[in-house]
ZAMARGU-4260 file (C-alpha; in steps of 0.2 Angstrom, whole numbers, plus 5000, padded with zeros to 4 digits):
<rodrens>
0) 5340/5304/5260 | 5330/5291/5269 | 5329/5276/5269 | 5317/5272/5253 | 5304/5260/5252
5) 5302/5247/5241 | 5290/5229/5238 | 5306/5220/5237 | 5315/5224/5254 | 5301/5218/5271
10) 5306/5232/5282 | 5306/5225/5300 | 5297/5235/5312 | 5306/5252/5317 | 5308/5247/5337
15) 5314/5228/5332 | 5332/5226/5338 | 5347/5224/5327 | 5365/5219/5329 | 5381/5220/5323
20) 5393/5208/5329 | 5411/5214/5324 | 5428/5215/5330 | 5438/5229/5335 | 5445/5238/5320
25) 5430/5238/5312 | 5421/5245/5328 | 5437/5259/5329 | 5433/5262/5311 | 5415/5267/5312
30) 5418/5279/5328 | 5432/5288/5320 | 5428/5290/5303 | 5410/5291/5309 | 5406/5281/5292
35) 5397/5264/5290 | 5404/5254/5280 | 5397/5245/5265 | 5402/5230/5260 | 5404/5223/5241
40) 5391/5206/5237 | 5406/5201/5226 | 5418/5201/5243 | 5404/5191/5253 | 5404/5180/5239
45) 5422/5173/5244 | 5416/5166/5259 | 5398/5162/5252 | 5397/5156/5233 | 5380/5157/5232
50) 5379/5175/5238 | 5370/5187/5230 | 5367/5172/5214 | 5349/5164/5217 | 5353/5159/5200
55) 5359/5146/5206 | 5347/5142/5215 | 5330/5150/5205 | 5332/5144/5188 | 5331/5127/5188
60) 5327/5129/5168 | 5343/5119/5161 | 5337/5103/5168 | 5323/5104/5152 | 5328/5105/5135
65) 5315/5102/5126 | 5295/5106/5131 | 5289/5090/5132 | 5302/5087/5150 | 5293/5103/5157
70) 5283/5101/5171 | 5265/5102/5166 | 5259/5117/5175 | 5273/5128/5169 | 5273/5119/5152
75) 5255/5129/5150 | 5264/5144/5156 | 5277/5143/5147 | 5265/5140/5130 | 5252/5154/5137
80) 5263/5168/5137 | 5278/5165/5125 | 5265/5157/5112 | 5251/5169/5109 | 5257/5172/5091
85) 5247/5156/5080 | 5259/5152/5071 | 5272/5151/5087 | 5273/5129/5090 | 5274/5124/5107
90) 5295/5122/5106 | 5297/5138/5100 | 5289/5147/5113 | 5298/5136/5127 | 5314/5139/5116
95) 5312/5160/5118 | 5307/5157/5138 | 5324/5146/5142 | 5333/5162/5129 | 5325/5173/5141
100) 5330/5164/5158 | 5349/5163/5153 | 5348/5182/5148 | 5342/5184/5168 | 5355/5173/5176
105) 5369/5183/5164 | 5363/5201/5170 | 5359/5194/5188 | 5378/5187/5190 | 5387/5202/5181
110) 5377/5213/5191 | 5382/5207/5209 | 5397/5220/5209 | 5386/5233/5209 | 5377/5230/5226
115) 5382/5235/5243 | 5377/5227/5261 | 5378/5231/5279 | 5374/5215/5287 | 5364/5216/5303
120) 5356/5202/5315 | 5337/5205/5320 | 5336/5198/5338 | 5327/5204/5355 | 5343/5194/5364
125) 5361/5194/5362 | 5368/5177/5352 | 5381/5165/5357 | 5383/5160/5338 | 5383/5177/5333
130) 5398/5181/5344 | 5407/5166/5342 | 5405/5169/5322 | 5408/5188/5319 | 5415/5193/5334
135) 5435/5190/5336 | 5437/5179/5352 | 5440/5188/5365 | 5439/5206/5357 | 5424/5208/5350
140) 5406/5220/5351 | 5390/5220/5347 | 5384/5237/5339 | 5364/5240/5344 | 5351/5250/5336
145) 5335/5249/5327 | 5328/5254/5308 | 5323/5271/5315 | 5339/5275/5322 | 5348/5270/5306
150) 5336/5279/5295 | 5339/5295/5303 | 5361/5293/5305 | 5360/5293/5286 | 5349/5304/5283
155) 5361/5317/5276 | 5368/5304/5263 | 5362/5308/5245 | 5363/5292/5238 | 5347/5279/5241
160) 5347/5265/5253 | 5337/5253/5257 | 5332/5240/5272 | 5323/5224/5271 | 5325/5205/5279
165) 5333/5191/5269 | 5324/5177/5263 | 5331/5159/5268 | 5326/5146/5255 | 5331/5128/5252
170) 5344/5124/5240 | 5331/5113/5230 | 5318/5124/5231 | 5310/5128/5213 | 5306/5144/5206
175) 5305/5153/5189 | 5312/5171/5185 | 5315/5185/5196 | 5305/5203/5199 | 5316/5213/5199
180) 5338/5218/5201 | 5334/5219/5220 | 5330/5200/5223 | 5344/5192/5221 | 5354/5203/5235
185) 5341/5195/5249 | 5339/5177/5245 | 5352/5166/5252 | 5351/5147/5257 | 5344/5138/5272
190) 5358/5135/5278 | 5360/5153/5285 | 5344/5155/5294 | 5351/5157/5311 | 5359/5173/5305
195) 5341/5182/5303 | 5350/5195/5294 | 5344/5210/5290 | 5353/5222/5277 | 5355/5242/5273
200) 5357/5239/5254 | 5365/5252/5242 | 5363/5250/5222 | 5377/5260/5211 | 5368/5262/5197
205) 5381/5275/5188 | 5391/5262/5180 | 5382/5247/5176 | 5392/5234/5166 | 5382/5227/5150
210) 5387/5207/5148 | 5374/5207/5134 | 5377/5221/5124 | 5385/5211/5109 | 5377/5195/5114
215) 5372/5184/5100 | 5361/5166/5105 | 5366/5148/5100 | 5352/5139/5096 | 5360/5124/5096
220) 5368/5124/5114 | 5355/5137/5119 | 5369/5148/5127 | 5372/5166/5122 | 5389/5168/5117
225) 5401/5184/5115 | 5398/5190/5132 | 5406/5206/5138 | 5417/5204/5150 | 5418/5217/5166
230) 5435/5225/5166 | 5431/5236/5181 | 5440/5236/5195 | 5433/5227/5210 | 5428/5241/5224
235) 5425/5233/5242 | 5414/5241/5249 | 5408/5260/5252 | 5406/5272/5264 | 5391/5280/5270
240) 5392/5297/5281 | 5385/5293/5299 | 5379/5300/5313 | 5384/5289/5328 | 5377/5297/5341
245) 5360/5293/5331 | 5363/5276/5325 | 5370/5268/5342 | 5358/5262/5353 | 5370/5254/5367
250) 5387/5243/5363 | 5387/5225/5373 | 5408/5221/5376 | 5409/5203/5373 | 5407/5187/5385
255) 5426/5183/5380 | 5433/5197/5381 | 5448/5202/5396 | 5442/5214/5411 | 5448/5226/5405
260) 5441/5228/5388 | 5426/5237/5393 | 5436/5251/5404 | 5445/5253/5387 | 5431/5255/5375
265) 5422/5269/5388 | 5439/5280/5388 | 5437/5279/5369 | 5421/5283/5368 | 5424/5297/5380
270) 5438/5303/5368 | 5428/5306/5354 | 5415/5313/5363 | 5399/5300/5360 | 5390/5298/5374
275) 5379/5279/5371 | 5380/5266/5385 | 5394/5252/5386 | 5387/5235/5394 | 5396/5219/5397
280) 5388/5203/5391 | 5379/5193/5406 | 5379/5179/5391 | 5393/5170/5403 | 5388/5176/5420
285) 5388/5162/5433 | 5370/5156/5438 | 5362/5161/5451 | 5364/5150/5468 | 5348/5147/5476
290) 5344/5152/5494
</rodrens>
């Protein structure tokens, strides 16, 4: 199935350059198994609390509890759409947009488990942070391809992926609600804007665990209580059948990797008959003496 479009995800430009900085097992993994492998938002999470939960971020709505503290331009908002009834007052409408808001960070955070990423870097040059970060010292590669190339090494895959850019906001930054599922897996903090991540994202929508089923809402907290915890087992990630040949453009051998890493790499790739170029990084070549 290709890659599908949708107004969530900005697809970069076919031609625009993407890398996958990683060590060697996982580079061994995706020639043998010739698979690309998926990883769970709740397993990024460990090393990123914030991943995949703009919650915490986009709904700043428990800093109000009452209409009168909300800001006067959402206040109107707030009143225009959730009061149109006449006999609604000002609080009550406020009161059903906050009971909306928590229902949204609820689904948003129980639903992370069910989203799967491959993480790439959109860049026209190779990155010493990048190699330094996600490549192991001294072992590491950088997989390159492109948006059409990956489109058509999935191809064959029945399940629906998607591709887009993620957006870097500030950690104070202020905004209301979401569109849609899709947001909050291409949202992450400021902080990480060096990474210009790009990501293949799959959405299991075969199991979907249901916080709110039962849930019953506390006016006087102005919590919904008697959530539903999900019992599933964590999965860490998927699979996705891949053509190699198709996806890899060329593979760049670390600047901190031995001499003889590169000789290595080729006889494997020879091995298992693939035939895309194996370059050394210049990243740490000795400048030039002038003439």
């Amino acid at each position: 199935m290709p890659i599908s479009e949708h107004p969530s995800f900005a697809r970069p430009p076919i031609t625009t350059r993407l890398w996958r900085y990683t060590d060697l097992p996982k580079f061994v993994d995706l020639l043998t198994t010739q698979r690309l492998w998926l990883t769970n938002l709740e397993v990024l999470a460990v090393d990123d609390p914030y991943e995949g939960a703009p919650w915490a971020l986009r709904f700043p709505h428990r800093m109000w509890n009452h209409i009168d503290k909300v800001p006067e331009v959402l206040k109107k908002q707030i009143i225009q759409i959730y009061g149109k009834k006449s006999d609604t007052s000002s609080e009550q409408a406020f009161r059903s947009w906050y009971m909306i808001q928590e229902q949204q960070c609820i689904m948003e955070e129980s639903g992370r488990r069910d989203f799967y990423v491959s993480c790439w870097h959109a860049a026209d040059h190779e990155s010493v942070a990048m190699w330094k970060i996600y490549g192991s010292p001294g072992a590491g590669v950088a997989v390159v391809t492109n948006g059409a190339r990956m489109g058509a090494a999935i191809d064959k895959s029945p399940k629906q992926y998607y591709l887009g850019a993620v957006r870097y906001v500030e950690p104070s930054a202020l905004a209301i609600g979401m569109s849609n599922a899709f947001d909050p897996v291409l949202v992450k903090r400021a902080n990480y804007q060096y990474e210009q991540e790009v990501r293949l994202v799959h959405w299991d929508t075969e199991d979907i665990h249901d916080a709110l089923a039962n849930f019953t809402w506390n006016e006087d907290t102005m919590r919904c209580e008697n959530l539903i915890e999900d019992a599933r087992p964590l999965i860490p990630g998927v699979h996705v059948d891949c053509e190699i040949g198709t996806l890899i453009e060329r593979v760049i051998v670390s600047p901190f990797a031995p001499k003889w890493y590169k000789p290595m790499l080729m006889e494997l790739r020879d091995k298992l008959n693939f035939n895309f170029e194996i370059d050394e990084s210049k990243l740490l070549s000795p400048a030039p003496v002038p003439s």
